[in-house]
C-alpha positions in Angstrom: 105.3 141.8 139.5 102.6 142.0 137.3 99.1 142.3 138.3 98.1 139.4 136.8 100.5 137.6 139.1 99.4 139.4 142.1 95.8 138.5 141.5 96.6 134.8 140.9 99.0 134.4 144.4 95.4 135.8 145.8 93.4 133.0 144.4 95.5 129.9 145.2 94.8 128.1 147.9 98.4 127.5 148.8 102.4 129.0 147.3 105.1 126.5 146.8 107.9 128.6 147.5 112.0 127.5 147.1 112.3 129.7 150.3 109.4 130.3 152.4 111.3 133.0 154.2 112.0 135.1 151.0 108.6 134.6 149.4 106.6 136.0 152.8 108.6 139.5 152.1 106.6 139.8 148.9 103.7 138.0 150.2 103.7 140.7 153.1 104.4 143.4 150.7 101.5 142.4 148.6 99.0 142.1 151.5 98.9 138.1 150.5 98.5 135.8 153.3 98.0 132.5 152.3 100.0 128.9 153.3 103.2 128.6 151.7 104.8 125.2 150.6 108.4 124.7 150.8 109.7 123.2 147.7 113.2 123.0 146.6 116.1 120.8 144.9 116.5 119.1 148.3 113.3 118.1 149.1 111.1 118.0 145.4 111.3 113.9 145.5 108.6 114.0 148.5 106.9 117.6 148.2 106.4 117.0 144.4 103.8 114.2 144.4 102.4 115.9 147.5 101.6 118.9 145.6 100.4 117.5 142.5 98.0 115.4 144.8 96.3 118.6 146.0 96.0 119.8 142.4 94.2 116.1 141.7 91.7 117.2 144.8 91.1 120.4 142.8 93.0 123.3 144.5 95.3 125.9 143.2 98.6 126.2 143.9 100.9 128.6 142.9 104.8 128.0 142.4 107.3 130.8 142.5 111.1 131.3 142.7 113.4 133.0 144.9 114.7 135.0 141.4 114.3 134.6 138.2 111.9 132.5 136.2 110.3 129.3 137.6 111.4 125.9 135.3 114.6 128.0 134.3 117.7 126.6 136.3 115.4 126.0 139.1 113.4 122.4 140.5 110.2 124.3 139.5 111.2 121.6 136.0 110.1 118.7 138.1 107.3 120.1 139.2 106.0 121.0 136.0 106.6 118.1 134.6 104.8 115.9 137.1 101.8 117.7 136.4 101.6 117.7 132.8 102.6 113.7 133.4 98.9 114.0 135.5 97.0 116.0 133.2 97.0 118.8 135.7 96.8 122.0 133.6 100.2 124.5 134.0 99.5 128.2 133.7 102.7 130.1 132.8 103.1 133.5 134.5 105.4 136.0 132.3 108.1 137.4 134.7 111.5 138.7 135.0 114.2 135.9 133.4 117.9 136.8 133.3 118.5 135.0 129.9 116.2 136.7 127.9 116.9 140.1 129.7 120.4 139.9 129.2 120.2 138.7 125.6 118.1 141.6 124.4 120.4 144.4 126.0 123.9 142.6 125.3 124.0 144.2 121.6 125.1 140.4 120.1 123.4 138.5 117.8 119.1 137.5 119.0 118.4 136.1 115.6 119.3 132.6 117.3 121.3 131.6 120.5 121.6 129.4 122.7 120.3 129.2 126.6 123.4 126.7 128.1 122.5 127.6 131.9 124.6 126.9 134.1 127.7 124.6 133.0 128.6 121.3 135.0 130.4 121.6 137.9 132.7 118.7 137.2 136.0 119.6 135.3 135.4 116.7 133.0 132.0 117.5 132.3 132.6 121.1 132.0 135.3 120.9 129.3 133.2 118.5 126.9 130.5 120.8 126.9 132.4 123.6 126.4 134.7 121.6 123.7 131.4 121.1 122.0 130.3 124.4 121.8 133.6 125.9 120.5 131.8 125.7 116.8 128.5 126.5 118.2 127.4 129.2 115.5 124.6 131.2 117.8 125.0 133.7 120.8 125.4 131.4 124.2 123.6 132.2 127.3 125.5 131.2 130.8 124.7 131.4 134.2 127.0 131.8 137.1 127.6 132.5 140.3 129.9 135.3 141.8 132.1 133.5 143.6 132.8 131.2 139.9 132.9 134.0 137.7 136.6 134.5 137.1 137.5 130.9 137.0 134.2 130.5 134.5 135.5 133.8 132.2 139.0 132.0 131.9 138.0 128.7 130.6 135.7 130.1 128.6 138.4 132.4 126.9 140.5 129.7 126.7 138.3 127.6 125.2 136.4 130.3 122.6 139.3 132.4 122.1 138.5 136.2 122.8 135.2 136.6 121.2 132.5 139.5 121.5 130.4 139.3 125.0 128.8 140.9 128.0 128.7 140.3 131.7 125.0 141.3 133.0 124.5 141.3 136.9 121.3 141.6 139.2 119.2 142.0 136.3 116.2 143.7 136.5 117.1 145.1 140.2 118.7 147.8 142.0 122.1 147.4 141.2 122.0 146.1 137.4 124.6 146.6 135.0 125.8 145.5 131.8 130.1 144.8 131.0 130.1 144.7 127.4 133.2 144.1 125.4 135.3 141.1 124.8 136.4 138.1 127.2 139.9 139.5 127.6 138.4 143.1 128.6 135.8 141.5 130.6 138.7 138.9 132.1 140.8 142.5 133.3 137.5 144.3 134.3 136.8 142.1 137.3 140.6 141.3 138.2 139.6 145.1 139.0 136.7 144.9 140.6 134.6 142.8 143.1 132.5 140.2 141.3 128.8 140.5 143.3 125.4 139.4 142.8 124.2 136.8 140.5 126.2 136.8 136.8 124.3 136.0 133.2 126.7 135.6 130.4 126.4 136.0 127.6 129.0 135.3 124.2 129.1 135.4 120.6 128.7 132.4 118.7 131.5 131.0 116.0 130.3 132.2 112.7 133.0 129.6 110.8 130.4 127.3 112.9 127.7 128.0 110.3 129.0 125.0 108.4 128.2 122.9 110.3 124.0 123.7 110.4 124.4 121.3 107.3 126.7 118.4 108.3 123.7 115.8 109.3 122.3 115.8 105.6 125.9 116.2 103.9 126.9 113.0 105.9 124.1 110.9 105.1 125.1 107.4 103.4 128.8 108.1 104.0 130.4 105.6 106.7 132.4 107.5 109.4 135.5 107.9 107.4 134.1 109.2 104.5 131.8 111.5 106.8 135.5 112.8 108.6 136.8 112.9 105.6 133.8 115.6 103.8 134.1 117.9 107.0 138.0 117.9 106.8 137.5 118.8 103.1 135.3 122.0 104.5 138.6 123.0 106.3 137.2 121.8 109.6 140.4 120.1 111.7 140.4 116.2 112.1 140.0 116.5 115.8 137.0 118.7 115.4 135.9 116.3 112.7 136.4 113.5 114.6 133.9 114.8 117.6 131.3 116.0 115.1 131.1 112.6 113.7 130.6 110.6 116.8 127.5 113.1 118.4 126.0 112.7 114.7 126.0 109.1 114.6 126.0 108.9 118.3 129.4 106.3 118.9 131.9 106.6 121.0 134.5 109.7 120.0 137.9 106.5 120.2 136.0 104.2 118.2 135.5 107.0 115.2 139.2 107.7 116.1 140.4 104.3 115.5 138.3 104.5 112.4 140.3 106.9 110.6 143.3 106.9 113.2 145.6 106.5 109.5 144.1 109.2 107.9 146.5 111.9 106.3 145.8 115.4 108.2 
């Protein structure tokens, strides 16, 4: 906590809080005693314009999280983005966030990366994310919880292949640590050991994915054949290709497959 952030739960008039239980330990700690608001994924469609009324009247109010950043991962989004849809004014508070912690202490790449979140808990949903990421040239951040962690690590090695990365839990708390090394050695460390607390990941991009930083202006004024056709001739596979295409143009990955479905490989 910073002082800053003391001073300003002191000033507003009320603290939205995801759990009011959690927030009144620091509140207590603090010697804060002000209303608190309970606002979370489950109840954000009512509390929401409720809150953003009382900022219309004139009052502050304060929104915290029960870890980690609010707006990251976290319904504090909605809220923020009902009030800037209001004109009410948003006053960012610098505080602990996982992502960024873990990304400066992981030893991979910072020039760019990535913040993925948490990935989709459908199977579907999950593996076309991930299948579009495979070529994703920057360091990827990931969130995850303990009890998904192994099942996470796997598809992700299937998917990436053993690449560079680091398992960060409990950032910025008692028990923090950092597992650095690859997916495979980070796969075997927690066959090992218990997976607890709250997990950031974080992996190395696909440097043969630098390519593809270009394909949007290399493809323009080519139909989609052509367009396949230029990545294939970058050595990028037709299947690869194929995807590439269709989120560039923004069709349907079968009809660009149909397209060029007598293509030579």
């Amino acid at each position: 906590m910073t002082f800053r952030a003391v001073r300003v739960l002191k000033e507003a008039a009320a603290i939205a809080a995801e759990d009011t239980r959690h927030t009144l330990k620091l509140l207590n700690h603090f010697d804060i005693h002000l209303p608190l608001i309970s606002y979370h994924e489950h109840n954000k469609a009512e509390r929401g314009p409720e809150i953003i009324e009382r900022l219309l009247k004139g009052e502050t109010i304060a929104l915290v999280s029960d870890a980690g950043m609010p707006g990251i991962s976290d319904p504090g989004v909605d809220l923020v983005r009902l009030a800037v849809e209001n004109g009410v004014p948003v006053v960012p508070l610098p505080g602990p966030n996982a992502a960024l912690t873990a990304l400066v202490a992981s030893g991979l790449d910072t020039t760019m990366f990535t913040f993925v979140g948490f990935l989709p808990k459908t199977n579907k949903h999950r593996r076309e994310l991930l299948a579009k990421l495979t070529r994703h040239p920057y360091t990827m951040v990931f969130y995850e919880a303990p009890h998904r962690l192994r099942a996470t690590l796997d598809e992700l090695y299937a998917v990436f292949g053993d690449r560079q990365a680091v398992a960060a839990r409990e950032l910025t708390k008692k028990f923090e640590e950092f597992i650095r090394g690859s997916l495979a050695s980070i796969i075997q460390h927690f066959a090992a050991n218990q997976t607890r607390g709250e997990f950031t990941l974080v992996v190395a991009g696909n440097p043969e994915g630098e390519e593809l930083r270009e394909v949007p202006d290399a493809l323009a004024g080519l139909d989609v054949v052509q367009a396949v056709s230029q990545l294939m001739s970058r050595g990028i596979n037709k299947k690869d290709a194929i995807r590439e295409v269709a989120s560039h143009r923004g069709l349907p990955k079968r009809l660009v497959y149909q397209a060029v479905l007598n293509m030579p490989e």
